[in-house]
C-alpha positions in Angstrom: 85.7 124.8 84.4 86.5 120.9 84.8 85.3 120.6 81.0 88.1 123.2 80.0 91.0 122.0 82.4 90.7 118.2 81.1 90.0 119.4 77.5 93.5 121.4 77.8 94.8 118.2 79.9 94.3 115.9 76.6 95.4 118.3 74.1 98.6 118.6 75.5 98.8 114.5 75.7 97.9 114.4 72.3 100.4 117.0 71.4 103.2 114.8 73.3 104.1 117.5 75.8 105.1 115.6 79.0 102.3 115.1 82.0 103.5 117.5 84.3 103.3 119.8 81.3 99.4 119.1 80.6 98.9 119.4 84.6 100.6 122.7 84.8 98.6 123.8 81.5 95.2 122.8 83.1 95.8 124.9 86.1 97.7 127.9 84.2 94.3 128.0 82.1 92.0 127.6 84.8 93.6 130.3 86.6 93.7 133.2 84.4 90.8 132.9 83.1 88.6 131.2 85.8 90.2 133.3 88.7 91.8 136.3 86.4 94.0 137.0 89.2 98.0 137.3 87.8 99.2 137.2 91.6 97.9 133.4 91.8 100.3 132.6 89.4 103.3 133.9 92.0 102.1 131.1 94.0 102.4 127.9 91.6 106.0 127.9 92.7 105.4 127.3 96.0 102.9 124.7 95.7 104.9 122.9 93.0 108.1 122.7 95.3 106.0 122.4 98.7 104.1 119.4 97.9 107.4 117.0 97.7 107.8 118.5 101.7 106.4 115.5 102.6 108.3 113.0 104.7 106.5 110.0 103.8 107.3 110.7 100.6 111.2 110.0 101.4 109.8 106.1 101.4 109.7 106.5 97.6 113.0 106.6 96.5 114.7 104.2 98.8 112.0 101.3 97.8 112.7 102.1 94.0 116.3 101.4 94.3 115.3 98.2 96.3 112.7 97.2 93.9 115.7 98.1 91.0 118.4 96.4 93.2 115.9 93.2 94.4 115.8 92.7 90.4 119.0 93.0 89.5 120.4 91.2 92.6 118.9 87.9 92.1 116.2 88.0 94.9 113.0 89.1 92.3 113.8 85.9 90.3 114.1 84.0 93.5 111.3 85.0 95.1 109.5 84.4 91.7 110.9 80.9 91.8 109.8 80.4 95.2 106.1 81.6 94.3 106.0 79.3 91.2 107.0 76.1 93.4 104.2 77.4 96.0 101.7 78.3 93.8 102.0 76.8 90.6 99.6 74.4 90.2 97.1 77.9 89.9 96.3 79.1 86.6 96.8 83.0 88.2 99.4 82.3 90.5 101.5 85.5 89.3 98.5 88.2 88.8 97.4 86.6 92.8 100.9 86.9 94.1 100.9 90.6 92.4 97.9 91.3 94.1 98.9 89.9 97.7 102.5 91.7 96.8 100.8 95.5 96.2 98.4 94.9 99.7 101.4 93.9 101.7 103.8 96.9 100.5 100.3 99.1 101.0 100.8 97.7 104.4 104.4 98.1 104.8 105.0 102.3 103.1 101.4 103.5 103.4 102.0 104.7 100.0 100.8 104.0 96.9 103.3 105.6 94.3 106.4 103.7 96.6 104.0 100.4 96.0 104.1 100.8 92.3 107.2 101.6 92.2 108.6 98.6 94.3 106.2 96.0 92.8 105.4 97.1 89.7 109.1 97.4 88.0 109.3 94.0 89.2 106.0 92.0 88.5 105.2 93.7 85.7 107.6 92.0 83.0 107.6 88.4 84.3 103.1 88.7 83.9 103.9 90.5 80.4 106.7 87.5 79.8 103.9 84.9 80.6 101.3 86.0 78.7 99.5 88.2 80.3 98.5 91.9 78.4 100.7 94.9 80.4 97.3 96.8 80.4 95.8 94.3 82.5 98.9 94.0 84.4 99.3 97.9 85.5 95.5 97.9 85.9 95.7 95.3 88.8 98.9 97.0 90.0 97.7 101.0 90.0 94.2 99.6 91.2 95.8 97.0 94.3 98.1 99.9 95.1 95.3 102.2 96.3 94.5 99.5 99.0 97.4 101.1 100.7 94.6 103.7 101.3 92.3 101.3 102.9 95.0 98.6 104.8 96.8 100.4 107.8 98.8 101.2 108.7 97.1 104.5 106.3 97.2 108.5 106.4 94.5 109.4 105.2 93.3 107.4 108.0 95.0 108.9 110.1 94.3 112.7 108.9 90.9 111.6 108.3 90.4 111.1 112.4 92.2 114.3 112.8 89.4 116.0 111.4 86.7 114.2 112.6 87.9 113.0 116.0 87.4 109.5 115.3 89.3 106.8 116.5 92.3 106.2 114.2 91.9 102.5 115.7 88.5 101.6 114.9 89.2 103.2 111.6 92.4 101.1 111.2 90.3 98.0 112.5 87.5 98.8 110.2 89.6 99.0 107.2 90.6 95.1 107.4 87.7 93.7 105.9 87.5 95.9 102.9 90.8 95.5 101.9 90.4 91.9 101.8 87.6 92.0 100.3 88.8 94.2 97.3 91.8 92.1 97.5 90.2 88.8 96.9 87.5 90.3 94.5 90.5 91.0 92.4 92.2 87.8 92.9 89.0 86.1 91.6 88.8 88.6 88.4 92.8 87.6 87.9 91.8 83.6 87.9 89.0 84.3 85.1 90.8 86.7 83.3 93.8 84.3 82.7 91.7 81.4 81.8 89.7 83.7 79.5 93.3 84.7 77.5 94.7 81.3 77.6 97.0 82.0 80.4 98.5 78.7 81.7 100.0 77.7 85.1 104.6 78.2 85.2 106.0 75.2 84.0 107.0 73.0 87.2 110.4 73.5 87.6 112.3 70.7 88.9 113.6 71.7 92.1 110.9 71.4 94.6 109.4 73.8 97.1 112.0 73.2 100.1 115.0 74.0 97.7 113.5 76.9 96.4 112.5 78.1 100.0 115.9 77.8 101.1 117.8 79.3 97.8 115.1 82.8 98.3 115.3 82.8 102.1 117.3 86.0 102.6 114.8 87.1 99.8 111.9 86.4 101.9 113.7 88.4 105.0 112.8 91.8 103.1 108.7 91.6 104.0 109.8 90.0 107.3 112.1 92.3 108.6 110.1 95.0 107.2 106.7 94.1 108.7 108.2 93.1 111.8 110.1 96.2 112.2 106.9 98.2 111.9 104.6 96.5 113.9 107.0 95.9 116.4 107.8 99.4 117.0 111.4 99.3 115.7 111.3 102.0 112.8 108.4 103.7 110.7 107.5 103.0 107.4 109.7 105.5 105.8 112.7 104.4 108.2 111.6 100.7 106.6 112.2 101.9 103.5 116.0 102.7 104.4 116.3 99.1 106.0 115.4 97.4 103.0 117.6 98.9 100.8 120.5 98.6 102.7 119.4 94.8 103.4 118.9 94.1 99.6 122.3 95.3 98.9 124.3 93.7 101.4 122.5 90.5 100.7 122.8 91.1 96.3 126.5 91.5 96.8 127.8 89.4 100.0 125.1 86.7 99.6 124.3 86.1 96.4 127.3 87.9 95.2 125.2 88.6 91.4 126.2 92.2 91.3 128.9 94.3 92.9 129.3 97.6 94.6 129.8 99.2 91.1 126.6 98.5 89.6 124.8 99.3 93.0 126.1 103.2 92.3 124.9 102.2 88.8 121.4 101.3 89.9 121.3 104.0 92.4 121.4 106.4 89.4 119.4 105.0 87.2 116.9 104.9 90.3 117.3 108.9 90.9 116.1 109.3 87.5 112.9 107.2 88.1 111.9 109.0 91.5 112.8 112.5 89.3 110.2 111.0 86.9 108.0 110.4 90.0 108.3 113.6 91.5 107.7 116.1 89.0 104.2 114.5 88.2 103.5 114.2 91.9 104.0 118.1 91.9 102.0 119.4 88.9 99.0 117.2 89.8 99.3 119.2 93.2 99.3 122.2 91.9 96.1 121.1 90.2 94.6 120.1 93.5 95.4 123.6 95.0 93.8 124.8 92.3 90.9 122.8 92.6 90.7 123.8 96.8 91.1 127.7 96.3 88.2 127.6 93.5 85.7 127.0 95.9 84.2 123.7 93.3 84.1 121.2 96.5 82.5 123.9 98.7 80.0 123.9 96.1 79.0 120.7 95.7 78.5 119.7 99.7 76.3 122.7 99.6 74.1 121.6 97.1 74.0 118.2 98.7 73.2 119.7 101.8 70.0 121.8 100.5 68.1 118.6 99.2 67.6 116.7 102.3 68.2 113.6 101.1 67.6 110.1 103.0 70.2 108.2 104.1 70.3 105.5 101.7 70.3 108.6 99.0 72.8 110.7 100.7 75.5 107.7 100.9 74.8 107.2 97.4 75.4 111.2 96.5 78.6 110.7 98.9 79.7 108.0 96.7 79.3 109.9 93.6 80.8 112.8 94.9 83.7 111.1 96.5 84.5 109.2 93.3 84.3 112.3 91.9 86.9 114.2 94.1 89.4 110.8 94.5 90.2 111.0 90.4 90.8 115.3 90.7 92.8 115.7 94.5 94.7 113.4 96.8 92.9 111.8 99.2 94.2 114.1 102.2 93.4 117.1 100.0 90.2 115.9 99.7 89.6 114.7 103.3 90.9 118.7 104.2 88.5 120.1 102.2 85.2 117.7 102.3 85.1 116.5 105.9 84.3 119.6 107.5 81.3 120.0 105.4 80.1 116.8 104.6 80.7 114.7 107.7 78.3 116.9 110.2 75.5 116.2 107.3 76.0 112.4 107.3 75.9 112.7 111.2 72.9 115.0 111.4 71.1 112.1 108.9 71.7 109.3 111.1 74.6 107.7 109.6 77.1 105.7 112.0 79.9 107.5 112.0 82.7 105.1 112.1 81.1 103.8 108.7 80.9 107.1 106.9 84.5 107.7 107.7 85.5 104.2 106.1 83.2 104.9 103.0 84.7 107.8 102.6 88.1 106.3 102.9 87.2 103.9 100.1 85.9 106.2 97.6 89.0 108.5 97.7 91.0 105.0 97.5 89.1 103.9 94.2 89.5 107.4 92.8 93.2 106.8 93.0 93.2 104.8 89.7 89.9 106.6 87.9 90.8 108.6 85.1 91.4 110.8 83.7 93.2 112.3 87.1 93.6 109.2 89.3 96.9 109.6 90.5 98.4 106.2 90.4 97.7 106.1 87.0 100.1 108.6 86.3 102.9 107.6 88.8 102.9 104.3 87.2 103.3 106.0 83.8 106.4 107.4 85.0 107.4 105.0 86.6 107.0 102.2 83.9 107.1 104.1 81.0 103.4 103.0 79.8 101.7 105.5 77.8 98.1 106.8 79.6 95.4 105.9 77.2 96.6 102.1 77.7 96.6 102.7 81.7 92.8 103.9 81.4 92.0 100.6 79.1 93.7 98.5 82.1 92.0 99.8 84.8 88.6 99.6 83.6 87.4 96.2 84.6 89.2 96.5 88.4 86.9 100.0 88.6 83.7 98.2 88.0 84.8 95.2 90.8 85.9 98.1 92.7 82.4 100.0 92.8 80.3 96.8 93.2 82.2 96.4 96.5 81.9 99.6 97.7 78.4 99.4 97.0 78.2 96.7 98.9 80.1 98.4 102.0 78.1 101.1 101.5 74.3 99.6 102.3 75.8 96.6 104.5 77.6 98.5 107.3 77.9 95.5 109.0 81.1 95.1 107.1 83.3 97.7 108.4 81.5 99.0 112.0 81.8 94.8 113.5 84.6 94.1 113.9 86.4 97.3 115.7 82.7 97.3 117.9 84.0 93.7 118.7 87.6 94.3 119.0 87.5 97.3 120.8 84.1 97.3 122.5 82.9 100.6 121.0 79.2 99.7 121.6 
């Protein structure tokens, strides 16, 4: 059934029918003649329409109009300027400040598609400008946007101790270290893969760091006020998202005064075709998740997993595989509704520390945001940057294989995400 619905998937890419098309011909397929039962078909509707009733996803279109506006409005290239003078002397200082950008709007939405969206339609030309390839540049984006997953404030997280009555805090807590250490795993990859293409440092420009501080300091008052509003119990991410965009207009057209109320209506359109673009994939690939839930397939496999008896260096390693699997077909809450009940009481039952099975899991359904052929990012970024997909899967390769040595690594070294909550909170 999967070897059908991505065989139909790739035909109707190669045929050059849109992506929401090829998701919506995957599941049409799969349904009549996998289930055979017309009266599914009633129901597409409501899951196509039904998934966008999602208020976290209101963040999305607010922070593309303030990632369109921040560009437009002269605080991108300021902020850029600002990074250069910082940073400059490093050969990677615009794929690391990409990398640090994605983790702190991960941080700031909880959402992956609003980080692309925000970071990516800004980052993305000035790396292409400097040299490096856009396939490495939308891999590092789609791949550092799924740490959003991992760095709370996340809900999946959250869902995920829902289901298993975990602390959301530990899980929160545990989630730090990983992060960082995808993070700086892929800062170290950026550093070798620009020396490897000839990449060199931004010429020096020649005002110096204090004058470009003080020209992009209403530019650096978007993460501020942001982070600060969040943490600080003023708004919620998706309020946040309102804030900013307000903010970057009023400072674009009474600060800097480099675009005026006209183009902002201008901008604001242009940015309601974007989250259309957004949307409509978001909504066919969820109708390929339901479809993937009502069929039983994830039922199946857990089942399977749990006949064999595995140990529990095996079993982690099945959950791994499994996970990975699940990540690059559903969303990570779809997946987390439909595996936890099954799998968690297994890894339980084989001894497995909780707290650590829950962030494994976490981590897996975060990597599989950027696997193809489903990985979800992958196509969000599509839309949103107008990339075509076979050049998304050559860019995310190499951040896949850093990604999976590290979650090995978490994996069989739990020490890494159960410490520092058991410190912090004294769990044990």
């Amino acid at each position: 059934m999967v070897l059908t619905m991505t065989a139909v998937f790739f035909i109707a890419l190669a045929l050059a029918f849109p992506l929401y098309i090829g998701f919506l011909m995957a599941s049409f397929v799969a349904m009549v003649f996998y289930v055979g039962q017309w009266s599914q078909l009633l129901l597409m509707n409501q899951v196509l329409f039904g998934s966008l009733q999602k208020f976290s996803l209101m963040a999305v279109p607010f922070f593309v109009f303030t990632a369109e506006i921040m560009g437009r409005g002269g605080l991108a290239r300021r902020l850029i300027d600002w990074g250069v003078a910082l940073f400059g002397w490093m050969r990677a200082c615009l794929a690391a400040a990409l990398t640090v950008a994605s983790m702190f709007m991960g941080a700031i939405s909880g959402s992956g598609p609003a980080t692309i969206a925000a970071v990516g339609r800004i980052m993305n030309p000035v790396l292409v400008r400097e040299g490096y390839a856009e396939e490495f540049s939308i891999g590092l984006l789609c791949s550092t946007a799924a740490l959003s997953v991992i760095i709370p404030p996340s809900i999946p997280m959250i869902v995920l101790g829902s289901l298993t009555n975990l602390s959301v805090g530990a899980l929160f807590i545990g989630g730090f270290i990983p992060g960082v250490l995808l993070g700086v795993s892929y800062i170290i990859y950026n550093i070798w893969y620009a020396k490897k293409v000839g990449v060199e440092p931004p010429k020096t420009q020649s005002k110096g760091l204090w004058q470009s501080t003080r020209e992009a300091l209403w530019a650096l008052g978007v993460p501020v006020i942001i982070i600060g509003g969040i943490y600080g119990g003023v708004f919620t991410p998706t309020e946040a998202s309102v804030v900013a965009a307000v903010y970057v207009v009023l400072v674009s057209t009474l600060v800097y005064r480099e675009i005026g109320f006209k183009k902002v209506w201008e901008v604001a359109a242009e940015s309601g075709l974007i989250t259309a673009q957004i949307f409509i994939v978001f909504a066919a690939s969820n109708v390929l998740s339901w479809f993937l839930t009502v069929s039983g397939l994830p039922q199946q496999l857990t089942s399977y997993v749990a006949e064999k008896h595995l140990a529990p260096w095996a079993l982690l390693m099945v959950l791994n595989i499994i996970l990975l699997i699940a990540g690059m077909l559903v969303d990570a809450v779809s997946a987390m509704t439909v595996l936890m009940p099954l799998l968690f009481p297994i890894l339980v039952a084989a001894g497995i520390d909780p707290l650590h099975a829950g962030l494994v899991i976490v981590i897996n359904l975060a990597i599989g945001l950027f696997t193809p052929p489903f990985g979800f990012n992958l196509f969000v970024a599509q839309g949103a940057l107008g990339v075509p997909v076979t050049r998304l899967y050559r860019g995310v390769m190499p951040f896949i294989a850093i990604s999976v040595v590290i979650l090995l690594a978490i994996t069989y070294l739990p020490v890494l995400t159960v410490a520092l909550p058991n410190y912090l909170l004294g769990i044990r």
